[in-house]
C-alpha positions, -999 to +999 in steps of 0.1 A: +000+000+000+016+036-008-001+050+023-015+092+016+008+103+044+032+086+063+034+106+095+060+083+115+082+078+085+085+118+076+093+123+114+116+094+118+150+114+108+142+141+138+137+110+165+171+115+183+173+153+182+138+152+198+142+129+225+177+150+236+157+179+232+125+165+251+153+158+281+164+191+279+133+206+283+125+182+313+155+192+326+148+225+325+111+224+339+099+253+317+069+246+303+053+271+289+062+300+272+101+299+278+136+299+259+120+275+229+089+297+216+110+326+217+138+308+197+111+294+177+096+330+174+123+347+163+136+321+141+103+315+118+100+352+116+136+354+099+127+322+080+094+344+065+114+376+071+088+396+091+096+414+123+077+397+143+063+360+148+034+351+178+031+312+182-001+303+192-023+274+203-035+263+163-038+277+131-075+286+136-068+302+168-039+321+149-064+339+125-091+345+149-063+364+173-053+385+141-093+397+137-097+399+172-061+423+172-078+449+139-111+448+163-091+464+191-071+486+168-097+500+155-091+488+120-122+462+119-154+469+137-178+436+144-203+434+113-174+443+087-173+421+057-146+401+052-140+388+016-132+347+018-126+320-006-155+299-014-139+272-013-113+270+016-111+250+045-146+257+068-115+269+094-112+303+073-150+309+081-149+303+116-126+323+121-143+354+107-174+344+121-155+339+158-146+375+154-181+386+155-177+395+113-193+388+082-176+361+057-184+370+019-174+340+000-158+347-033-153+320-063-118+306-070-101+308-103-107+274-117-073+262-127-053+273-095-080+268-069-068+301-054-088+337-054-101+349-083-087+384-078-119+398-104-144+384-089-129+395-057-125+428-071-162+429-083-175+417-047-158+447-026-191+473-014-191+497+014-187+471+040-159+454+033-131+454+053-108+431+044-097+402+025-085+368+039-059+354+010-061+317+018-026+296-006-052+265-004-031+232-014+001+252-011+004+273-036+002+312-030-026+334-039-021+362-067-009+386-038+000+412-061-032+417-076-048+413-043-026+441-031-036+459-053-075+461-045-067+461-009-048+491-016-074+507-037-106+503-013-080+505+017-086+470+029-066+449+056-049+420+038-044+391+055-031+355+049-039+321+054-011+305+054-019+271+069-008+252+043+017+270+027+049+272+046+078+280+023+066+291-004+079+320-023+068+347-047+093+359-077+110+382-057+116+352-030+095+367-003+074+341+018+044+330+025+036+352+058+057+381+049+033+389+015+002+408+035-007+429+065-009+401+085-007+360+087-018+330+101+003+298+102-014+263+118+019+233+120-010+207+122+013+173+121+001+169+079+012+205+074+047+206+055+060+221+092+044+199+111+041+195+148+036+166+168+003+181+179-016+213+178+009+244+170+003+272+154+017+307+148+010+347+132+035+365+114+033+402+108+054+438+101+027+457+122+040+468+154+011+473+171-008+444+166+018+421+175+015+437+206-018+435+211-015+399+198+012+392+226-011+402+252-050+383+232-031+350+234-019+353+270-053+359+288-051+399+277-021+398+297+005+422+294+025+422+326+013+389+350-018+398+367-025+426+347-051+418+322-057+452+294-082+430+272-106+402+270-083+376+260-078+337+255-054+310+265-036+304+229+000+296+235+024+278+214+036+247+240+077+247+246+075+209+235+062+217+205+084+249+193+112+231+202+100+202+176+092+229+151+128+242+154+146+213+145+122+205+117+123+243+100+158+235+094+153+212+068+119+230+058+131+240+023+149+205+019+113+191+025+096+215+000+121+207-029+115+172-027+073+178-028+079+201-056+099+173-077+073+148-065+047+170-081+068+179-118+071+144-119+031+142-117+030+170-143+048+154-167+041+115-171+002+117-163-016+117-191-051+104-192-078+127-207-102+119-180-078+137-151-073+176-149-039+184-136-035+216-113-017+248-128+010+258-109+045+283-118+081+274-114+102+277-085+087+276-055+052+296-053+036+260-049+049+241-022+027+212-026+012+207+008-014+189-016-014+178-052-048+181-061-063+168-097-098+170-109-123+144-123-156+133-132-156+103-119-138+114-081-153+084-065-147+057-093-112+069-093-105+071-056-121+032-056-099+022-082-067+035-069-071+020-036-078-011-058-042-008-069-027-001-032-027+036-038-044+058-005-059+092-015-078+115+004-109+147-011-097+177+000-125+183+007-162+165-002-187+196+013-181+230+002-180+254+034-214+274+022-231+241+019-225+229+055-251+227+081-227+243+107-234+275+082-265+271+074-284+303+070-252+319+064-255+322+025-277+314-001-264+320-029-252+299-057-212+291-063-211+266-088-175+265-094-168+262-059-195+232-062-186+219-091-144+218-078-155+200-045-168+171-066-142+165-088-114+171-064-085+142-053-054+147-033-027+120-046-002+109-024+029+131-021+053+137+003+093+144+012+092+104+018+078+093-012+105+073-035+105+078-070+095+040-075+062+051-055+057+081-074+058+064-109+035+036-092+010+061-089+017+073-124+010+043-139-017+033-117-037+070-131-025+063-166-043+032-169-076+041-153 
C-alpha cells in the first residue's frame, strides 16, 4: 500500500534530536512560554522575514487572534465584511465568524483553486473590510493583484497560510511576509508539522503584535495585569522546540514535494484527469497535489484497488454545511462543481520515485 501520508516515517530522521531535546526541556522544567517559543519565534520570523512572529495554540486560533487584534485597533469593527474563498477550508469561516464579522465568499479561479482576484474585485461594497488570501493546497494566492485592491478600497490584507509554509513569490518573499498580517497552523500533515496542535502569526505591524502578545496570553501584558478580554492560545515549549529542528530542513522538505509533483505534471496523461496549474520555483509548495475528475469516487475506488491511498480535499463545500446554514444562499457553482471532482494524490518528502511512478502508472491506466 503507498499509504497518503506517512506521519511516523516523515518524522523518523528528527527522533534522536527530539528525544535529547525532550530531556532538555524536562530538565529545565519550563513549560510554557520559555527559551524555545522565543527561539522558535524569532527564528520563523527570519525564516518568513517579518519582524515579528506570535506562536499560538493552532492555526485557527492564529487567524481569529489577528481579527480579534484589527477589532481592538480600530481597524475592523464587528459586522465588517470580510471577503473569503468559497472554497477554503470551513477553518477560514470560523474564524471570521469567531470575530463577530461577516464572511463574503468569493469564487476561486478554476485552474489554480486560489482567489479569483476579479471576482474578488467585483464583490468589494461599502462594508468590506478586508480580504482573507487563503494559498489553499500550497500554492500562493495572486498577492499582487490582491494588493492591489486592498490598496485601492483600503482594505486589511491578511493571509492564510496554513498550508503553505515556504513558499515563495518571484522576488523570493514568503508565505507570511506577503500581506498585513498572517496566520500559520503546524498541524502534524502541514509541510511544518508539529507533533500536535501548533500554530503561529506573522506580521510587520508593530502594534498588533502587541496586542497579539497580550490576546493569546489571557489579555495579559505584565502577569496579573489583564488590558483585554483575551484567551489562552499559547504555542507549548515541546512543540516549538519540535518545530525548530524540523524548519531547518523546511526547504529541503519543499524541494522534494515540488519534484514529486513535476514528476506528476509530466508522465500523467489520461484525458479523464485535470492536472493543477502551478508556476516554477517555488510559489507551490505542494502541501497537496490536487487533480480533478468526473468520476472522483470511481477513481479514488480504483486507486485504492491498486494499493494507492488518496484523500478529497474536501467532499462539502463550506457554504453548503449545516454548521453555516443560513449563512449564504447564494449559488457558487465553481466552488460546487471543484468540491466534486477534487483528489489529493499521495505526495510527500518520503515518497521514493518508484512510489511516485507507481502512482503514475496506476492513473494512466484508469
Amino acid at each position: 500500500m503507498i499509504s497518503f501520508l506517512d506521519l511516523k516515517k516523515i518524522n523518523a530522521p528528527y527522533e534522536v534530536a527530539f528525544r535529547e531535546k525532550m530531556d532538555v526541556i524536562l530538565q529545565k522544567g519550563w513549560f510554557i512560554l520559555g527559551d524555545e517559543v522565543q527561539a522558535f519565534e524569532s527564528n520563523y520570523a527570519g525564516y518568513c522575514g517579518t519582524k515579528h512572529c506570535i506562536g499560538v495554540a493552532n492555526g485557527l486560533d492564529a487567524l481569529v487572534l489577528i481579527l480579534k487584534g484589527y477589532i481592538h485597533l480600530g481597524r475592523l469593527t464587528k459586522g465588517d465584511a470580510v471577503i473569503v474563498p468559497a472554497n477554503t477550508f470551513i477553518a477560514t469561516i470560523l474564524a471570521v465568524l469567531e470575530a463577530g464579522l461577516v464572511p463574503v465568499p468569493v469564487e476561486p479561479d478554476a485552474a489554480t483553486f486560489n482567489l479569483d482576484p476579479k471576482q474578488t474585485a467585483s464583490s468589494v461594497t461599502k462594508n468590506t473590510k478586508a480580504i482573507i488570501a487563503v494559498h489553499l493546497y500550497g500554492q500562493l494566492a495572486d498577492m499582487a493583484a490582491l494588493s492591489t485592491i486592498a490598496k485601492k478600497h483600503n482594505l486589511l490584507l491578511i493571509e492564510d497560510a496554513a498550508q503553505a509554509h515556504g513558499a515563495k513569490d518571484a522576488a523570493g518573499n514568503r508565505a507570511g511576509s506577503l500581506s498585513d498580517a498572517a496566520s500559520f497552523s503546524f498541524y502534524p500533515a502541514k509541510n511544518l508539522g508539529a507533533i500536535g496542535d501548533a500554530g503561529a502569526i506573522t506580521t510587520n505591524d508593530d502594534d498588533l503584535a502587541k496586542v497579539i502578545h497580550a490576546l493569546h496570553n489571557y489579555g495579559s501584558t505584565t502577569k496579573y495585569k489583564h488590558d483585554f478580554i483575551g484567551v489562552n492560545s499559547r504555542l507549548d515549549e515541546i512543540q516549538a522546540a519540535f518545530l525548530n529542528i524540523k524548519l531547518e530542513k523546511l526547504d529541503a522538505s519543499n524541494r522534494r514535494r515540488i519534484g514529486i509533483a513535476g514528476m506528476y505534471a509530466a508522465e500523467i496523461s489520461n484525458p479523464k484527469i485535470s492536472l493543477p496549474e502551478f508556476g516554477p520555483g517555488e510559489s507551490h509548495v505542494f502541501h497537496l497535489y490536487v487533480i480533478r475528475t468526473a468520476d472522483r469516487d470511481g477513481l479514488q475506488q480504483y486507486l485504492m484497488s491498486q494499493g494507492i491511498s488518496t484523500q478529497v480535499h474536501y467532499p462539502v463545500a463550506p457554504h453548503q454545511q449545516k454548521a453555516l446554514e443560513g449563512w449564504f444562499d447564494s449559488p457558487l457553482p465553481i466552488t460546487e462543481k471543484i468540491h466534486g471532482e477534487v483528489l489529493s494524490l499521495p505526495i510527500s518528502p518520503v515518497m521514493t520515485d518508484n512510489e511516485v511512478r507507481l502512482v503514475i502508472a496506476a492513473l494512466n491506466r484508469y
